[in-house]
C-alpha positions in Angstrom: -19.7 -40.5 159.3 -19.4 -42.5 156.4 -16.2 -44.1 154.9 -14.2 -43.5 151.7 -12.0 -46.9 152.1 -14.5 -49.0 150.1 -14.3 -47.0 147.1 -13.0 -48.7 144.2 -9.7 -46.7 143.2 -8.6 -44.8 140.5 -12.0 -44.0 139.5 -12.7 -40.5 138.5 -16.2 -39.9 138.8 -17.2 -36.7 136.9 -20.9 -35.9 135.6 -20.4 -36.8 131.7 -20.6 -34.6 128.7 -23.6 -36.2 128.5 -25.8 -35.4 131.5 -26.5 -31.6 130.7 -26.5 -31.4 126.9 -24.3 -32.9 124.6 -24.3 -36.6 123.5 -27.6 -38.6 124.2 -27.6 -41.8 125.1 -30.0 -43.2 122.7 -30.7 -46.8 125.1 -31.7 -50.3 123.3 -33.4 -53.2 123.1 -30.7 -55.3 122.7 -29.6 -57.7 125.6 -26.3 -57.1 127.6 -24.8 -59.2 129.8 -26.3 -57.7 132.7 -29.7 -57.1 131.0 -29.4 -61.0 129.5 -33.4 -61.1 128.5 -32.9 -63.9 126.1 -31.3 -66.1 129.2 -34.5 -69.5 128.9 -35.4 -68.0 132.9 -35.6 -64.4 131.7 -37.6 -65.3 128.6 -40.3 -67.6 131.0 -41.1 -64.8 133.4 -41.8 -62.6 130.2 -44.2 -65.2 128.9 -45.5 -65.6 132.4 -46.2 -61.7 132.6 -48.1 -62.1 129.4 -45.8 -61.5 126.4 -43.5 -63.4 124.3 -40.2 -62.4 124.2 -38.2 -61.0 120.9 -38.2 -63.0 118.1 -40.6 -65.8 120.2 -43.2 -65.1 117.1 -45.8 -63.6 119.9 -46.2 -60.3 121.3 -42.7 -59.6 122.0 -40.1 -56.8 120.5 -41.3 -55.6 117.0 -44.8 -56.3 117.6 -47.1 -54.1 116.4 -49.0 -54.7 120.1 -46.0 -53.7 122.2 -45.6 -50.4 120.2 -48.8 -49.5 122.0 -48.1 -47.2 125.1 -50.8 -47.9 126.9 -50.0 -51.9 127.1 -46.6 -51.0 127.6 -47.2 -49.3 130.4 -49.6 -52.1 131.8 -46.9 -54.7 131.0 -44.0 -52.7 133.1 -46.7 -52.5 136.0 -47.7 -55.9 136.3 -43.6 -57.3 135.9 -43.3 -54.4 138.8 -45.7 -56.1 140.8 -44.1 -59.4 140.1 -40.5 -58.3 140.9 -41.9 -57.2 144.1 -43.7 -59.8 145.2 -41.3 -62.8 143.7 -37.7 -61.3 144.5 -36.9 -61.0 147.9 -35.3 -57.5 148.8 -32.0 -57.8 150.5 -28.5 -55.3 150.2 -26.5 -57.3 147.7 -23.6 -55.1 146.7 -22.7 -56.9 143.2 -23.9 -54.5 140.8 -23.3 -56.2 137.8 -25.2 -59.7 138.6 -26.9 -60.7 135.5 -30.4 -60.4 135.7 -31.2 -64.4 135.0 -28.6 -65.5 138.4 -31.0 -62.4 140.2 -34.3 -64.5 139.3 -32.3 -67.4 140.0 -31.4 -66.2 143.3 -34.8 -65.1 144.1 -33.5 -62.0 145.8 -31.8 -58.7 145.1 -31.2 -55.4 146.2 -33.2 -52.6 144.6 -30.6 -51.7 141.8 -30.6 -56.0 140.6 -34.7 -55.7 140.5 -34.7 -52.6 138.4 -32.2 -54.5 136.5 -34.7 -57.2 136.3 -37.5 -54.3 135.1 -35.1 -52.9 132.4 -34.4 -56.4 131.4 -38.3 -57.7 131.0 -38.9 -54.3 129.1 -36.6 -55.0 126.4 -37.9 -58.1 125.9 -41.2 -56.5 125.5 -39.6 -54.0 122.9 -39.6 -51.2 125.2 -35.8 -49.6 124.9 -34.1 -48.5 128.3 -30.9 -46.8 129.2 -29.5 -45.7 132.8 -28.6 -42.5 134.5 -25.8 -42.7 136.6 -26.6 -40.4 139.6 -23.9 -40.4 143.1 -26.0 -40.5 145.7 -24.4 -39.4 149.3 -24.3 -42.5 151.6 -26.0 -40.7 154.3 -29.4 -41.7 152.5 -28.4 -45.4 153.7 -28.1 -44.4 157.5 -31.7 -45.5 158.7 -31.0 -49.1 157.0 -27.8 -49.0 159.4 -27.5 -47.2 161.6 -25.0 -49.2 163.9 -23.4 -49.4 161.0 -22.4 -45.7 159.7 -18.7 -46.1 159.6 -18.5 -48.1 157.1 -21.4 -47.2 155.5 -20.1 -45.7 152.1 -19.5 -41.8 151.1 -21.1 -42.3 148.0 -23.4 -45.0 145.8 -23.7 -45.0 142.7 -26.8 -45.8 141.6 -28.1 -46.7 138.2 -31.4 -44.6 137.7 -33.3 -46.6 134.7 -35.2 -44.3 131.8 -37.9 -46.2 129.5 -39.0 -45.1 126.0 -42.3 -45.9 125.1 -44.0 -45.9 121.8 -44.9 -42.7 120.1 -47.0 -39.9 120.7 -50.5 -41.0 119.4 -51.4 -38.5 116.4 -47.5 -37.4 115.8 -46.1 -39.2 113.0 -42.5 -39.7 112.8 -42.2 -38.1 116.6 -39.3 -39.3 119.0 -40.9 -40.7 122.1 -39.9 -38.7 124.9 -38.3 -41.0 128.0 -39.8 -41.5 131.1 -37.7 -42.2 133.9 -38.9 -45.2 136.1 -40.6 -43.0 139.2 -42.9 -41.5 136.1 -43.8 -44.3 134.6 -44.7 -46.8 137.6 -45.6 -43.4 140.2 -46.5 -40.8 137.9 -48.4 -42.6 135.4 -51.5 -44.3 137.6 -53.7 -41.8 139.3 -53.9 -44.6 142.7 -50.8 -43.7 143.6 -51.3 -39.8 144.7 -54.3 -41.4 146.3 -52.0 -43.6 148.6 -50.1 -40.7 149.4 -47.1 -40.0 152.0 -43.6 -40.2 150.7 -40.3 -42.6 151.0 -40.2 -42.8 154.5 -37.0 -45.3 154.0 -37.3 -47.0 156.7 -39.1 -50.4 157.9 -39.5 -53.2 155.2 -40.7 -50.7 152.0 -37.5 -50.3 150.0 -37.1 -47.7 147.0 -38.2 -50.0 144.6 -41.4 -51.1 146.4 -42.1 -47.4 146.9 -41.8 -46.1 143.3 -45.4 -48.0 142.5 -47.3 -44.8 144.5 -44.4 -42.5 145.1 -43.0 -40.2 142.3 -39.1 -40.2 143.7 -37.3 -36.9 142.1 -33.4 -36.7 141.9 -33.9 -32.8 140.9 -36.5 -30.8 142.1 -35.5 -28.3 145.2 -33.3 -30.0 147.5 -35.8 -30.7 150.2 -35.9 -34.2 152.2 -38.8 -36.7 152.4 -40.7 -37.6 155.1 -38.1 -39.7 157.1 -34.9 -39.7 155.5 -33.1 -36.5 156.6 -32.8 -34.6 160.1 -35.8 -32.1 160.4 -37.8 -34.4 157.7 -41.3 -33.0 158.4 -44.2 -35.6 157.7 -47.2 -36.2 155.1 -45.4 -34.7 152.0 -47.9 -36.6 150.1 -47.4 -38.8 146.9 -44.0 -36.9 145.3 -40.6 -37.4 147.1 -38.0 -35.1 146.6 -34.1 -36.9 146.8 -32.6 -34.4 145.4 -30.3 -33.2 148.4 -28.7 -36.7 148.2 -27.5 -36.2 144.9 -23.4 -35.9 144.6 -23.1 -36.3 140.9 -24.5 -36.5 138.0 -23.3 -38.9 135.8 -25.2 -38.5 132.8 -26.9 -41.1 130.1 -25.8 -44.7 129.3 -27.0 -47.0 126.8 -27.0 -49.6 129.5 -26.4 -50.0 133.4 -23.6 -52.0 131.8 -22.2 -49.0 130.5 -22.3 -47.1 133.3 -20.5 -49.7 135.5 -17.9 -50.2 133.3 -17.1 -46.1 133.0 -17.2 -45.7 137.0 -17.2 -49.0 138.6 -19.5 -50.2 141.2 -20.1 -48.4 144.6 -17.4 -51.0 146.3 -14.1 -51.9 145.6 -13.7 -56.3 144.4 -12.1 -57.1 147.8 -14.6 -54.9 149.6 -17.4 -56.9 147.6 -15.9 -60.1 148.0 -16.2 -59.8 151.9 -19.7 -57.9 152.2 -21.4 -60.1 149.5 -22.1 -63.4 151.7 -23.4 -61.3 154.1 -25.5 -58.1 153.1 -26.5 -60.5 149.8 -29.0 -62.3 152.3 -29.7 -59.4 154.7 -32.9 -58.4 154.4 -34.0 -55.1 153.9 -36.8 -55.6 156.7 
């Protein structure tokens, strides 16, 4: 059973005109105040991945080297591997923590280190926008499962999308964007070799997993290994999600977009009281 109470109210959640045709959300490079790449912390751990940030006269945004897909895509893996390694995984529930008090922090749950991804890729010149998916809070109950009740009805969750650099050969061409499962689990041929899916359980969180996993919100609604009753095992390097999906939200130019159209998964007061808590659990 999870619990509707926590919900922030009078918040009408409703896929956008956006998420099936329509308007695209055309994303950016531009910092936000969640996405605050030029914050002096942000700007190090770019240099300390191996590029400068924008305007740092090196191979930052508008450089002719970060227009190159192939070292974008090596950049994003290596600042995955970081983010992993560096930033402790735990079930903060403040959505909207800038990504420099994250690194500050040193910990985060998976949607403040994809926030920290998106972040370090716009510094890089790599332009990002969110997808705003309601995911059913059943997905959560192996994390809790003493703690169902109050576990919520529904998450949102702030799916990022990354445009790399053109086609090679097409002149003029839009670059087509990759969501973040394609381009850290779909891209690298290791990772079907690793194989088996989210298992969403034990200390490997979704954000660990997308680095040999390809996580789909939309194929056939068929569970992973793990993470739903009848779950059969060895589904190999693709996980399908797609049965937890609620909503779909559509594009934003920025997870700060999205947050401030349909507020975070918890109410403030709800937040207020979880935070000093779930903010250090970790997700071991």
């Amino acid at each position: 059973m999870t619990s509707s109470l926590l919900r922030p109210r009078g918040r009408t959640r409703t896929g956008a005109a956006g998420a099936s045709g329509g308007a695209v959300a055309e994303g950016s490079t531009a910092p936000t105040r969640i996405l605050d790449w030029r914050d002096p912390l942000v700007a190090a751990l770019v240099r300390e991945l191996g590029a400068g940030p924008a305007g740092a006269g090196s191979a930052g945004a508008g450089s002719a080297g970060s227009a190159d897909p192939a070292r974008q895509i090596a950049f994003l893996h290596r600042a995955h591997t970081w983010i992993s390694g560096a930033v402790r995984p735990v079930y903060s529930v403040q959505d909207e923590r800038p990504v420099s008090e994250v690194l500050r922090r040193g910990r985060g749950s998976c949607s403040q280190r994809l926030a920290v991804l998106e972040a370090v890729a716009r510094a890089y010149g790599v332009p990002t926008r969110a997808r705003g998916l309601l995911v059913d809070g059943s997905f959560w109950y192996p994390r809790f499962p003493r703690l169902r009740r109050i576990v919520p009805d529904q998450v949102l969750l702030a799916w990022p999308e990354f445009r790399l650099g053109s086609p090679a050969g097409v002149s003029g061409a839009a670059a087509s964007w990759l969501t973040v499962s394609e381009l850290l689990g779909g891209l690298r041929p290791v990772a079907a070799e690793q194989g088996g899916g989210f298992t969403n359980a034990g200390p490997e969180t979704l954000f660990e997993a997308l680095s040999r996993t390809a996580i789909d919100w939309d194929a056939a609604p068929t569970a992973c290994p793990g993470t739903g009753p009848g779950a059969g095992a060895g589904a190999g390097a693709a996980c399908d999600l797609s049965a937890y999906v609620l909503t779909d939200l559509g594009h934003y130019a920025s997870r700060d977009e999205l947050f401030a159209r349909h507020g975070q998964t918890l109410c403030g007061l709800a937040r207020l009281m979880a935070e000093p808590v779930l903010g250090r659990r970790g997700a071991a």
